[in-house]
C-alpha positions as CSV (number, residue, x, y, z in Angstrom):
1,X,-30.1,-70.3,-139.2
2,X,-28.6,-67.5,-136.6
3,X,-31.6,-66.2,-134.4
4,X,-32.2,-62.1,-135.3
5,X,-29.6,-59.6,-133.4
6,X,-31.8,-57.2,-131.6
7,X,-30.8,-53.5,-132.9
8,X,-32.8,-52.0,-130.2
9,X,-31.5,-49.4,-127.6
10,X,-32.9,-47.5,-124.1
11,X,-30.7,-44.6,-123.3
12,X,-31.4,-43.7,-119.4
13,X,-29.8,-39.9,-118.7
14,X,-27.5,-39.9,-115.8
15,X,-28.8,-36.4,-115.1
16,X,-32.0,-36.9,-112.5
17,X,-34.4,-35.0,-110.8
18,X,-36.1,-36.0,-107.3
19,X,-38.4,-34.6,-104.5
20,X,-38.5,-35.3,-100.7
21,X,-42.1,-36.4,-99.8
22,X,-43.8,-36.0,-96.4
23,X,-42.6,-39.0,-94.6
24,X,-39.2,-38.5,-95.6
25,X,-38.9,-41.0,-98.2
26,X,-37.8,-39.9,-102.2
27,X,-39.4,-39.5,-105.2
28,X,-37.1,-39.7,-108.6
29,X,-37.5,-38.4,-111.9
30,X,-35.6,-40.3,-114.7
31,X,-35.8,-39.3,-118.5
32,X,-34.5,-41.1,-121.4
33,X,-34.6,-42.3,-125.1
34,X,-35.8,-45.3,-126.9
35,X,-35.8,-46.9,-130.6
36,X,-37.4,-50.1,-130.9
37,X,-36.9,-53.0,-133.1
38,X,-39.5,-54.2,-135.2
39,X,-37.7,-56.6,-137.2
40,X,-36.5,-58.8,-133.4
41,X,-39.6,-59.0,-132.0
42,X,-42.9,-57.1,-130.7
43,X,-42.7,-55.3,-127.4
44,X,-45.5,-55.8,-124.9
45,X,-44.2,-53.7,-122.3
46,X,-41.2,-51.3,-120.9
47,X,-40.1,-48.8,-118.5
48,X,-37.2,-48.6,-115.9
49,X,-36.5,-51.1,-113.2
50,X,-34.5,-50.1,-110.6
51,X,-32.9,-51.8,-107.1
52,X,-30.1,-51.2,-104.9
53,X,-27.8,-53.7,-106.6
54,X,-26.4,-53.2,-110.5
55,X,-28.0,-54.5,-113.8
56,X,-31.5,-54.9,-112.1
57,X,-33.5,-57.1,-113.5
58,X,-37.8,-56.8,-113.8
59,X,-39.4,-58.6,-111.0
60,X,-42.3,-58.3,-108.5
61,X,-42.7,-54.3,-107.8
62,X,-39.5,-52.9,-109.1
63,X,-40.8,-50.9,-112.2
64,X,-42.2,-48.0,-113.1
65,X,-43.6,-47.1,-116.3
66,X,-42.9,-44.0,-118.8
67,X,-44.7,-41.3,-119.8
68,X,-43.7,-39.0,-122.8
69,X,-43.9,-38.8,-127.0
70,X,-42.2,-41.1,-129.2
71,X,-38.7,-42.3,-128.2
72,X,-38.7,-40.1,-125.2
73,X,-39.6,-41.1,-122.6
74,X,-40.0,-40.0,-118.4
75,X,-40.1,-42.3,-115.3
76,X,-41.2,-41.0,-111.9
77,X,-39.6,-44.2,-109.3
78,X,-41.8,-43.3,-105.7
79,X,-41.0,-43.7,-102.4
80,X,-37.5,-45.1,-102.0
81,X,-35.4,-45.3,-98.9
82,X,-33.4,-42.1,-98.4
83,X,-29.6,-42.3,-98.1
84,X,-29.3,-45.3,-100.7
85,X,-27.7,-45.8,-103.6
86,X,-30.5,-47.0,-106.7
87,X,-29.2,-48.7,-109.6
88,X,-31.9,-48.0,-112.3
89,X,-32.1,-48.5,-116.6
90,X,-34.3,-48.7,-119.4
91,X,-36.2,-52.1,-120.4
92,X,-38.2,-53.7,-123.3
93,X,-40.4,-56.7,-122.5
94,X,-41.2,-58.7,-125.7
95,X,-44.2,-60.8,-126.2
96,X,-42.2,-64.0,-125.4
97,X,-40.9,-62.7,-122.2
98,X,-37.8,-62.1,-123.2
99,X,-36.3,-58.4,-121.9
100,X,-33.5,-56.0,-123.4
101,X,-31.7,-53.5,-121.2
102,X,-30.5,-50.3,-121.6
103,X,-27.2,-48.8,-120.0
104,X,-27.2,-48.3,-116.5
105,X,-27.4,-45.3,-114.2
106,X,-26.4,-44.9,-110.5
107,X,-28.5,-42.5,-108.5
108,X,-28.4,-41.6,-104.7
109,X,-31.1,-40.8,-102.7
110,X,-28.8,-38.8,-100.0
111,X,-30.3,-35.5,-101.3
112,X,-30.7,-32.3,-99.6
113,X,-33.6,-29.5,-101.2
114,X,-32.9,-27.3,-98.2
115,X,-31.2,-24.6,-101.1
116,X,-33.7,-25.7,-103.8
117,X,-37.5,-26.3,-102.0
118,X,-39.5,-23.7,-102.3
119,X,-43.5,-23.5,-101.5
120,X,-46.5,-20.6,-102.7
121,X,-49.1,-20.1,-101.0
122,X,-51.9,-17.3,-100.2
123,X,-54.7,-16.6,-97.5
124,X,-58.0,-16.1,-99.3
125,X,-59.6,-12.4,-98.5
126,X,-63.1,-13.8,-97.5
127,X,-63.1,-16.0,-93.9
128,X,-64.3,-19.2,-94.2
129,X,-65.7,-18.5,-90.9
130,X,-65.7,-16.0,-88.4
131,X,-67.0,-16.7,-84.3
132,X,-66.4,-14.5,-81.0
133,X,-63.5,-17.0,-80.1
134,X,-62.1,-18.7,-83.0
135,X,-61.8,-17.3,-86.7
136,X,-61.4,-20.3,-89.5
137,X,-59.5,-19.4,-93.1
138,X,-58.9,-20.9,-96.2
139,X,-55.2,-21.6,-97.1
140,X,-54.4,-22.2,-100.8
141,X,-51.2,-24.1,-101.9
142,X,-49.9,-23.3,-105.2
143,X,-47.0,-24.8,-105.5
144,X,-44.3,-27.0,-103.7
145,X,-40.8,-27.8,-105.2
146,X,-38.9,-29.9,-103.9
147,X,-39.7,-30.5,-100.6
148,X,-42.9,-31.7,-99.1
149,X,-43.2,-29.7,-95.9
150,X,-44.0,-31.6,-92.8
151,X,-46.7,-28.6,-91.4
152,X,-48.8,-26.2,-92.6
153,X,-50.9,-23.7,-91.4
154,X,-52.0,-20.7,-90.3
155,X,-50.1,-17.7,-88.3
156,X,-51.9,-14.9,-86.8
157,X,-51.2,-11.9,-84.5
158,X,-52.8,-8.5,-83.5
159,X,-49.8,-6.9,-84.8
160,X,-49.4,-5.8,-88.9
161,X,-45.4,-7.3,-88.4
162,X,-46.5,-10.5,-86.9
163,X,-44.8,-10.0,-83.7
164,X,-46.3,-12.1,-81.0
165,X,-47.7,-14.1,-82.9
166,X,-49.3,-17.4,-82.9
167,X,-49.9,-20.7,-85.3
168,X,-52.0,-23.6,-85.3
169,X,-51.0,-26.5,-88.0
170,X,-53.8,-28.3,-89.7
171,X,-54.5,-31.6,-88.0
172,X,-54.3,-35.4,-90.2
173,X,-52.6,-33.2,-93.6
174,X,-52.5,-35.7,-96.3
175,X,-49.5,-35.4,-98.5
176,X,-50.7,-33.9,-102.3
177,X,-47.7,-34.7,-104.0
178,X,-48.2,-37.4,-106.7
179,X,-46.1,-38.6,-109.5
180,X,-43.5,-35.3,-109.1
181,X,-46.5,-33.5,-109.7
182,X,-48.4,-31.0,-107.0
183,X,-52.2,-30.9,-107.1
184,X,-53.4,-27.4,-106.5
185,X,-54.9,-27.6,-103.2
186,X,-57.4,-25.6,-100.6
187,X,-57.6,-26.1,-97.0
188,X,-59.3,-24.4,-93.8
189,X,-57.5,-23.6,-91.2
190,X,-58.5,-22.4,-88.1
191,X,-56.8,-19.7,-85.1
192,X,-58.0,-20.5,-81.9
193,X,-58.5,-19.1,-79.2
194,X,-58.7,-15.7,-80.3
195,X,-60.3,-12.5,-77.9
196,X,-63.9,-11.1,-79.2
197,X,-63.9,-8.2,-81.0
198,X,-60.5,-7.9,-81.8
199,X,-58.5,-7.3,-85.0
200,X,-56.1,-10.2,-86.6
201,X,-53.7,-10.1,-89.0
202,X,-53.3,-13.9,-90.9
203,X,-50.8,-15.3,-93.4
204,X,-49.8,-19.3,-94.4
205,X,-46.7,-21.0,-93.0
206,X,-45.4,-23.8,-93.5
207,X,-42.3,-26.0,-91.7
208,X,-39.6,-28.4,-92.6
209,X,-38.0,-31.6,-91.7
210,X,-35.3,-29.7,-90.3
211,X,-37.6,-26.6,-88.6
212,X,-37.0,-24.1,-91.3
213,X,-40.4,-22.4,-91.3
214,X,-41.2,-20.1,-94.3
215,X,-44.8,-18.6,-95.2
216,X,-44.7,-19.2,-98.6
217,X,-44.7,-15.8,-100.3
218,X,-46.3,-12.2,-99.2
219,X,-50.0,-13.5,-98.9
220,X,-51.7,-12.0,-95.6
221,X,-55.3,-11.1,-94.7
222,X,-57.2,-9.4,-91.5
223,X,-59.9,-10.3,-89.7
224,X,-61.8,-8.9,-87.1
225,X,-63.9,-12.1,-84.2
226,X,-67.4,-10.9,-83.6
C-alpha cells in the first residue's frame, strides 16, 4: 500500500518587514499562508525556521512561532546578526516527528531605517520634580519605528529656540522593543546643574547609531528651579 501524499502547503512572502534594535542587532517580520492536511497526519507544531544556509532545517533555537487567524499566519525572527544573509520558510511538525517545508525565502539583514525610523515623544506639563539646582521631568515615548535609538533624553535651555542648550541622556535605558512591537513607555529624566531661580525651556531627544539626533515631535515644557 503507497504511504499517503501529504497535500499540505506553507507559503512564506518574500516581502519582509524588520527593525534595528538597541545593540544593533535585527529584528524580522515574516508573514505567510498555511493549509493543513488532515487526511497525512496531525500537526503538533509549526512556524518558520531560519539560518544563514538554504533549506534550514528545525533544530535547537532556530524557530520562531506564528501568530495570526486561520491560514495566516506572522513570524517575528529576534536578534540576528546584521549584514547577513537569512535563509528562512514555513514548517509543520507532525506528531511522529516528521516535518514538511514550505518554499524558501532569502532575506538580508544589511538594512538601513535612516529614511524610514521615526520616534514620538512628549514632555509631560507637571515636573516630576523641581530643586534650586536640578529640575527632574517625565519623558513619554509613544512610538518608535524602525529604529531603536541608542539615547534618550532630555534637552533644556534658558532660551524659547533652544540655543545654548544642554542634554543629559537617561543612565542604564533598557530597550522596550519586543516582538516588533513598542510598549508605551514613561521615564524621568533629569537637567542638572541648573542656576536657582531661573526659567527653562525642556523638550525629549533622542540619538541614533549614526548621531542623527531628533526630538521626536513639537512636545516642549518650561520650568522655573526654586
Amino acid at each position: 500500500m503507497n504511504s499517503p501524499t501529504d497535500n499540505s502547503n506553507f507559503t512564506t512572502n518574500a516581502t519582509t518587514d524588520f527593525f534595528i534594535n538597541f545593540d544593533g542587532t535585527i529584528n524580522l517580520i515574516v508573514s505567510g499562508a498555511f493549509q493543513e492536511d488532515s487526511d497525512y497526519g496531525t500537526v503538533a507544531d509549526r512556524g518558520f525556521v531560519y539560518g544563514t544556509s538554504s533549506n534550514p532545517i528545525v533544530s535547537i533555537n532556530n524557530t520562531t512561532g506564528i501568530s495570526g487567524s486561520n491560514s495566516d499566519a506572522t513570524g517575528y525572527i529576534e536578534n540576528l546578526t546584521s549584514d547577513q544573509t537569512y535563509f528562512i520558510r514555513g514548517y509543520f511538525e507532525y506528531s511522529d516527528g516528521s516535518y514538511f517545508y514550505g518554499n524558501e525565502i532569502e532575506v538580508s539583514t544589511d538594512v538601513d531605517a535612516s529614511t524610514s525610523r521615526n520616534v514620538t515623544l512628549d514632555i509631560e506639563s507637571s515636573a516630576f520634580l523641581i530643586q534650586t539646582d536640578f529640575i527632574t521631568v517625565t519623558l513619554n515615548i509613544n512610538n518608535v519605528v524602525k529604529e531603536m535609538p541608542i539615547e534618550f533624553g532630555v534637552e533644556y535651555s534658558v532660551n524659547s529656540d533652544f540655543t545654548s542648550s544642554s542634554t543629559n541622556s537617561i543612565d542604564n535605558f533598557d530597550g522596550i522593543h519586543n516582538e516588533g512591537t513598542i510598549v508605551v513607555t514613561s521615564y524621568s529624566a533629569v537637567a542638572e546643574p541648573l542656576m536657582s531661580g531661573t526659567q527653562y525651556h525642556f523638550r525629549p531627544y533622542v540619538k541614533y547609531t549614526d548621531n542623527t539626533v531628533t526630538n521626536g515631535g513639537t512636545s516642549t515644557a518650561t520650568f522655573s528651579t526654586n
